[in-house]
C-alpha positions as MATLAB code, in Angstrom:
seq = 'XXXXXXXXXXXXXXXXXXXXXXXXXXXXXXXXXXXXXXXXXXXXXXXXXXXXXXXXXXXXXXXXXXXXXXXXXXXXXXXXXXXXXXXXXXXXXXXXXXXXXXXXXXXXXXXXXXXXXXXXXXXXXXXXXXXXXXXXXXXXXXXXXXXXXXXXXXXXXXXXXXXXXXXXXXXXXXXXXXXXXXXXXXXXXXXXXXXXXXXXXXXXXXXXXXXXXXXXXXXXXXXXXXXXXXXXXXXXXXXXXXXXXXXXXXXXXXXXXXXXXXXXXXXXXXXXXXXXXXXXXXXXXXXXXXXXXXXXXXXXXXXXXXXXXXXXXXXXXXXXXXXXXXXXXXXXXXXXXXXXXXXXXXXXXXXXXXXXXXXXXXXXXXXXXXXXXXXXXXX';
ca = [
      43.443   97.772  145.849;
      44.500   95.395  143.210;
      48.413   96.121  142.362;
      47.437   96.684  138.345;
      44.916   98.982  139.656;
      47.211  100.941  142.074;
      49.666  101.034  139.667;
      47.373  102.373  136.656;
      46.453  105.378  139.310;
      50.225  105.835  139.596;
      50.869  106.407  136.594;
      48.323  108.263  135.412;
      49.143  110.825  137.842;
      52.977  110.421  137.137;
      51.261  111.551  133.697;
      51.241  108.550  131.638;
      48.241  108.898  129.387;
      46.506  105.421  128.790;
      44.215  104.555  126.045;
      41.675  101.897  124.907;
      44.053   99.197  126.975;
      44.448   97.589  130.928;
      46.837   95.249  132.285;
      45.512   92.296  132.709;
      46.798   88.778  134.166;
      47.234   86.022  131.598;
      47.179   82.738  132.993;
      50.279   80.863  132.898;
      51.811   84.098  131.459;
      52.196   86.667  134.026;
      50.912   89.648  133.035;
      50.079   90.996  129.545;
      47.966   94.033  127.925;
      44.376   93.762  126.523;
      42.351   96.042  124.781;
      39.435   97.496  126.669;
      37.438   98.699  123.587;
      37.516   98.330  119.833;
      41.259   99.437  118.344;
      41.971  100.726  114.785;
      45.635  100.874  112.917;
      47.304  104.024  113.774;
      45.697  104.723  117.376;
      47.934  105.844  119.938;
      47.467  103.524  122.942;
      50.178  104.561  125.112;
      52.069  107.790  126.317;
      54.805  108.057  128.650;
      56.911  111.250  129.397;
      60.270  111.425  129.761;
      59.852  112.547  133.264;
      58.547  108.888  134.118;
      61.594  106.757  132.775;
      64.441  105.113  134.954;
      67.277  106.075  133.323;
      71.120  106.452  134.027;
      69.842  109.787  134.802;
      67.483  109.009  137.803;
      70.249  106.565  139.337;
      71.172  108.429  142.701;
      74.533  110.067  142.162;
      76.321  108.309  145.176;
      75.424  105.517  143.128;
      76.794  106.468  140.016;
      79.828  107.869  141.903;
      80.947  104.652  144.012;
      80.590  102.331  140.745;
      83.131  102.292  137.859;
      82.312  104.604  135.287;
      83.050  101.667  132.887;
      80.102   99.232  134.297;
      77.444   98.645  131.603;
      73.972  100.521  131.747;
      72.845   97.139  132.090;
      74.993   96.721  135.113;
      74.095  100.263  136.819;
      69.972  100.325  136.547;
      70.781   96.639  137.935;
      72.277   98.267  141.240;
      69.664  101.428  141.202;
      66.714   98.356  141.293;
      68.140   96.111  143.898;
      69.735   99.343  146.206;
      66.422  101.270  146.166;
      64.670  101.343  149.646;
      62.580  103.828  148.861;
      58.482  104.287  148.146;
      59.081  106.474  145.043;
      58.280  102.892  142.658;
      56.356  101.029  144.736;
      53.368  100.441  142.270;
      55.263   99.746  139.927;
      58.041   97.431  141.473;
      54.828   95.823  142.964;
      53.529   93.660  139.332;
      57.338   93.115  138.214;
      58.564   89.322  137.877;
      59.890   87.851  140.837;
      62.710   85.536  141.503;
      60.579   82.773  141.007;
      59.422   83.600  138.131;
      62.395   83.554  136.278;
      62.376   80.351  136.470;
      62.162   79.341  133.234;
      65.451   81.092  132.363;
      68.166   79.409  131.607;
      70.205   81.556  134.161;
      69.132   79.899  136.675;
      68.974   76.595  135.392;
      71.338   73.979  136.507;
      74.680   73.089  134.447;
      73.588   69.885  133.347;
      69.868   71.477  131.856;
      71.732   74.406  130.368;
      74.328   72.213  128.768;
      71.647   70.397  126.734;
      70.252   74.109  125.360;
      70.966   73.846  121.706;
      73.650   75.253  120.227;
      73.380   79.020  119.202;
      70.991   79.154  123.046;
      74.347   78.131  124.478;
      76.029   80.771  123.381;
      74.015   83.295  123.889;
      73.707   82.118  127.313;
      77.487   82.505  127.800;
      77.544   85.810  126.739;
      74.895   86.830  129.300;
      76.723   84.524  132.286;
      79.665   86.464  131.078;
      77.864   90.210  131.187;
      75.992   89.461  134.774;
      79.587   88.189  136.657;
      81.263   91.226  135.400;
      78.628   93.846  136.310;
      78.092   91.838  139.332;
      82.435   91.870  140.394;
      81.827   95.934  140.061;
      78.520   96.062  142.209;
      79.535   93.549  145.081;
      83.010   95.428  144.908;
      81.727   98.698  145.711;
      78.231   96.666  148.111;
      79.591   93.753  149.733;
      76.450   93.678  151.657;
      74.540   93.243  148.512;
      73.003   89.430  148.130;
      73.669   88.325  144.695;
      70.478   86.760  144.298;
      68.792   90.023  145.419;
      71.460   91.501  142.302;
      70.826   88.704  139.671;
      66.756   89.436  140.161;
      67.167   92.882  139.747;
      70.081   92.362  136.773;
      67.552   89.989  134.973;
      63.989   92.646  135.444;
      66.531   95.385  133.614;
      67.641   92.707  130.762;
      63.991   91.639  130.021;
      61.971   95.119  130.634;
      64.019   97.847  129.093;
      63.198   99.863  126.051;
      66.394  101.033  123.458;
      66.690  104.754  124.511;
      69.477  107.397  124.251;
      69.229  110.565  125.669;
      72.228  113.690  125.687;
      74.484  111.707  128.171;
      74.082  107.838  126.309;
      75.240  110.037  123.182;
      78.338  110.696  125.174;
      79.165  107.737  126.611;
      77.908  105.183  123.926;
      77.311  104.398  120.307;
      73.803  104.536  119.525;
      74.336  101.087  117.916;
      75.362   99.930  121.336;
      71.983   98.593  121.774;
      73.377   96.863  125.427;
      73.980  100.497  126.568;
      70.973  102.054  124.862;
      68.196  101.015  127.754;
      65.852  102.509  129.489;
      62.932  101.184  131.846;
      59.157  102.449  131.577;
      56.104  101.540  133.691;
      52.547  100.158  131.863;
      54.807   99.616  128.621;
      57.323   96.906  130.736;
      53.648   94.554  130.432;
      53.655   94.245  126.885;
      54.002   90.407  126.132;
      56.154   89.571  122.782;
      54.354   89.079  119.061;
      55.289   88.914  115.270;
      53.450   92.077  114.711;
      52.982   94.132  117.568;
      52.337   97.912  117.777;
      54.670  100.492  116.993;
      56.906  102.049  119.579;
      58.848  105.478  119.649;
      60.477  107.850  120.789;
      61.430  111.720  121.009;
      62.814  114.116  123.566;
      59.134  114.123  125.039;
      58.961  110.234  125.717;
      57.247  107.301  124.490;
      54.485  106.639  122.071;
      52.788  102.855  121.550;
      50.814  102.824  118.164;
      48.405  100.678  117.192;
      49.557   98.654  113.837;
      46.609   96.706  113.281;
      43.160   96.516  114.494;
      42.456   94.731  117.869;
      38.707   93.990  119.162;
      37.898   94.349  123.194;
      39.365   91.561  125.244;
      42.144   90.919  122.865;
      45.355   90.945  124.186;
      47.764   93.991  122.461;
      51.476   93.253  121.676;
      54.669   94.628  121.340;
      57.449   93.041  118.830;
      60.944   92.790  121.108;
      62.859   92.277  117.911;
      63.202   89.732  115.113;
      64.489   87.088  117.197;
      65.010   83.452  117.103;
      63.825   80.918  119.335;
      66.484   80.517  121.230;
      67.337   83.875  121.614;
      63.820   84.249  123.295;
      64.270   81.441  125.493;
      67.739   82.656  126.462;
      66.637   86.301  127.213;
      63.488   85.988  128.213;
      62.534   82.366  129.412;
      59.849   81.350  127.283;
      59.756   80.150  123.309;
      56.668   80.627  120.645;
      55.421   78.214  118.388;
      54.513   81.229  115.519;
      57.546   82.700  115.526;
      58.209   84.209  111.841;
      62.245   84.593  112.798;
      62.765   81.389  114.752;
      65.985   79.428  113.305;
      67.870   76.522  113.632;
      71.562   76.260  114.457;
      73.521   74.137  112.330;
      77.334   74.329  113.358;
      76.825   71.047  116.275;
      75.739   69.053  112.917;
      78.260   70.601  110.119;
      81.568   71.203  112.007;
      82.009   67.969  113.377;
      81.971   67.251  109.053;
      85.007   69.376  108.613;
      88.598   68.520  108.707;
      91.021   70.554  109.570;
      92.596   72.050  107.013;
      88.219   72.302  105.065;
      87.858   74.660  108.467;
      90.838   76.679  107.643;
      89.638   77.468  103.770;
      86.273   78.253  105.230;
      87.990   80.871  107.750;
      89.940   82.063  105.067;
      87.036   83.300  103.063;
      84.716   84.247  106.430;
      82.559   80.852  106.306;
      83.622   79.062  109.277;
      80.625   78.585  111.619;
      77.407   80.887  111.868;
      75.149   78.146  109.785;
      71.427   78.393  110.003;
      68.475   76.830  108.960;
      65.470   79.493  108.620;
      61.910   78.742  107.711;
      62.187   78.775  104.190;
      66.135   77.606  103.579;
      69.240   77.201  104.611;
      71.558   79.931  104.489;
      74.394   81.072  101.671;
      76.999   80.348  104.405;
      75.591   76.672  104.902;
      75.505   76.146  101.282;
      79.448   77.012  101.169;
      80.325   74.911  103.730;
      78.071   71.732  102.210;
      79.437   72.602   98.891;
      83.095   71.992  100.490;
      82.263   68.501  101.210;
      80.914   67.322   98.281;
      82.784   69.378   95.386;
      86.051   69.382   94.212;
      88.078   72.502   95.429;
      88.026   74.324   92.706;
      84.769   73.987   91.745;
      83.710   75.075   95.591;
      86.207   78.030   94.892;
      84.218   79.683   91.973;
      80.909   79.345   93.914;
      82.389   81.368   96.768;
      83.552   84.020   94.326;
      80.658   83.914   92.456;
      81.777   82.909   89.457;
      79.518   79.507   89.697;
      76.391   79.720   90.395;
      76.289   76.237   91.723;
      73.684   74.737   89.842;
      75.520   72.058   88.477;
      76.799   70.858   91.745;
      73.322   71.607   93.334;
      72.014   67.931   93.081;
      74.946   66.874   95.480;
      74.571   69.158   97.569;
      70.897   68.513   98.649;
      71.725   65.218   98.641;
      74.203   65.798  101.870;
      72.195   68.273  103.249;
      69.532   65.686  103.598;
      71.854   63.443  104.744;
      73.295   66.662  107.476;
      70.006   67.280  108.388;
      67.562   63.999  108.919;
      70.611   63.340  111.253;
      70.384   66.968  113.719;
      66.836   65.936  113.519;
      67.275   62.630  114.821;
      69.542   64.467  117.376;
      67.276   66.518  118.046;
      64.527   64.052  119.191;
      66.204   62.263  121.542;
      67.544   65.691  123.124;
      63.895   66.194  123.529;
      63.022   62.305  124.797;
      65.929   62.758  127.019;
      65.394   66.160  128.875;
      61.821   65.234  128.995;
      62.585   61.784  131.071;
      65.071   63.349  132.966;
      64.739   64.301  136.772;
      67.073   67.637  136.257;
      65.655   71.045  137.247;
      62.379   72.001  137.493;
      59.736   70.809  135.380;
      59.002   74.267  134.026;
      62.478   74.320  133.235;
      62.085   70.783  131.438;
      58.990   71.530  129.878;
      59.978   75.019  127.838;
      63.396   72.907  126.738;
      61.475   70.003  125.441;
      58.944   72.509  123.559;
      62.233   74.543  122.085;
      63.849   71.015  120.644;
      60.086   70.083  119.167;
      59.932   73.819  117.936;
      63.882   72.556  116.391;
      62.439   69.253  115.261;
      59.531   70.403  113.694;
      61.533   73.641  111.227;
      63.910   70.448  110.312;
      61.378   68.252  109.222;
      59.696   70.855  107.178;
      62.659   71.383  105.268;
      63.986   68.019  105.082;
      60.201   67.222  103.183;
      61.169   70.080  101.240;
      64.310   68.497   99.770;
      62.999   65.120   99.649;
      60.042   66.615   97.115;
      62.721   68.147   94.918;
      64.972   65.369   94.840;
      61.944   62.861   93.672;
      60.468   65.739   91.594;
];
């Protein structure tokens, strides 16, 4: 039987109601969902019971008792996935990701590929180096005879295919805003693929419910939104990057700090403007524009803006000017980052390939804006 097959009949008699949608392999993507028949707004597709999550509740107590009782959620459905011998998930476990492909994650990417990730993907990717080697210290600790990579596979399924969830015992051991500790893992749902607007998803003491939010005719595929999400937060977390992507951003402290003397970097601390500069679709931010305006104005002048008693305008003119200026020179940075990874030999070309499409992606939300300020400044 085919393993989307097998693993529908699972569920369905785990009691998992399905409706109006299949699995269904997209090429080049894995596996995604599709609508079977016609869909209208408000339809509930998609009904899971609590009784059918993996949760820190299902983890087998001698588990839960030889681990810390500090290690992350993260961390201990990581161990319960790569421990399990048993034929209680088979169907399921059977259409996850394998190692290989994760390949397009920057986890597993070499040093030299990961150190030409942009920016704010660079530190995001720290952070998650920094989560895996601690969970992984308290689960080789207590499982020497645990392979890492075996770990790191099973650490990386949990990071990419877990809904937020809190239940009684979450409430007691973390904050609900603790969305790293808030995770749960639920079969059919885990195939969703990522979209702008995808259906609605919640959640009660009962389980699970996927909503439609929009109409979807047969054949089309049916999406989930994982959160508002930049690109390289998506290529970070989840290995891939999308060209419509209504939240993507662009990073701006490797362009603007290298601009700043010392003591500019300690008035920008000093009012909570140091760093954390983006470039969105439609502008840059209100911390950019503070930090710009505190290389082209005179101190005082910079000082009113940032209490708001200048609204700027005067100084705006300037300010464009050496944004412009800030700007057509990331973007120049920006395509020879891409010229460069894409004529390199490091990693895999998969690896190569989503880079060079995340620096266009980069590219492309500069130039836009950089057209944008050339038309006002001639206008």
């Amino acid at each position: 039987m085919d393993p989307l097959e097998e693993l529908l009949n699972w569920a369905t008699a785990k009691g998992v109601e399905i409706n109006c949608i299949k699995p269904a392999r997209m090429p080049g993507r894995g596996v995604g969902i599709v609508a079977t028949h016609q869909i209208i707004p408000g339809e509930v597709l998609l009904e899971i019971p609590t009784a059918c999550l993996r949760t820190t509740d299902t983890v087998p107590r001698p588990i839960v008792r030889k681990l810390p009782r500090n290690i992350s959620v993260q961390g201990l459905l990581a161990a319960d996935l790569a421990l399990d011998k048993s034929s209680k998930y088979t169907p399921w476990m059977a259409v996850c990701p394998t190692p290989a492909d994760f390949v397009t994650t920057p986890l597993h990417w070499p040093a030299e590929l990961q150190a030409r990730l942009p920016g704010p993907a660079r530190t995001v990717l720290a952070k998650q180096q920094a989560k895996l080697r601690c969970d992984w210290e308290a689960v080789s600790a207590a499982y020497p005879d645990l392979g890492a990579e075996a770990y790191r596979h099973a650490w990386l399924l949990v990071n990419t295919r877990t809904f937020y969830y809190v239940n009684a015992r979450l409430r007691r051991k973390v904050k609900p805003t603790d969305t790293d500790n808030c995770l749960c893992q639920q079969p059919v749902a885990d195939l969703f693929n990522h979209g702008d607007e995808g259906c609605g998803v919640a959640f009660d003491g009962a389980g699970f419910t996927v909503t439609a939010q929009r109409a979807y005719a047969s054949g089309d595929e049916v999406r989930i939104c994982y959160g508002a999400h930049s690109g390289d937060f998506l290529l970070v977390e989840y290995g891939f990057t999308m060209d419509e992507n209504r939240w993507d951003e662009v990073g701006l402290d490797d362009v603007v700090l290298p601009r700043l003397s010392a003591q500019q970097r300690e008035r920008l601390d000093e009012v909570g403007f140091l760093g954390k500069y983006v470039l969105d679709r439609d502008t840059v931010c209100h911390r950019t524009q503070v930090a710009v305006r505190l290389l082209c104005c005179k101190v005082g002048e910079w000082r009113r803006f940032v209490d708001g008693a200048d609204d700027g305008t005067a100084s705006q003119k300037d300010v464009d000017a050496l944004l412009l200026e800030i700007l057509s020179e990331y973007k120049g940075k920006a395509e020879e980052m891409g010229c460069e990874v894409e004529n390199s030999k490091v990693g895999e070309p998969e690896q190569r390939a989503v880079l060079v499409q995340r620096w266009k992606q980069i590219t492309a939300l500069l130039a836009a804006y950089i057209a944008k300020l050339q038309e006002s400044n001639t206008g």
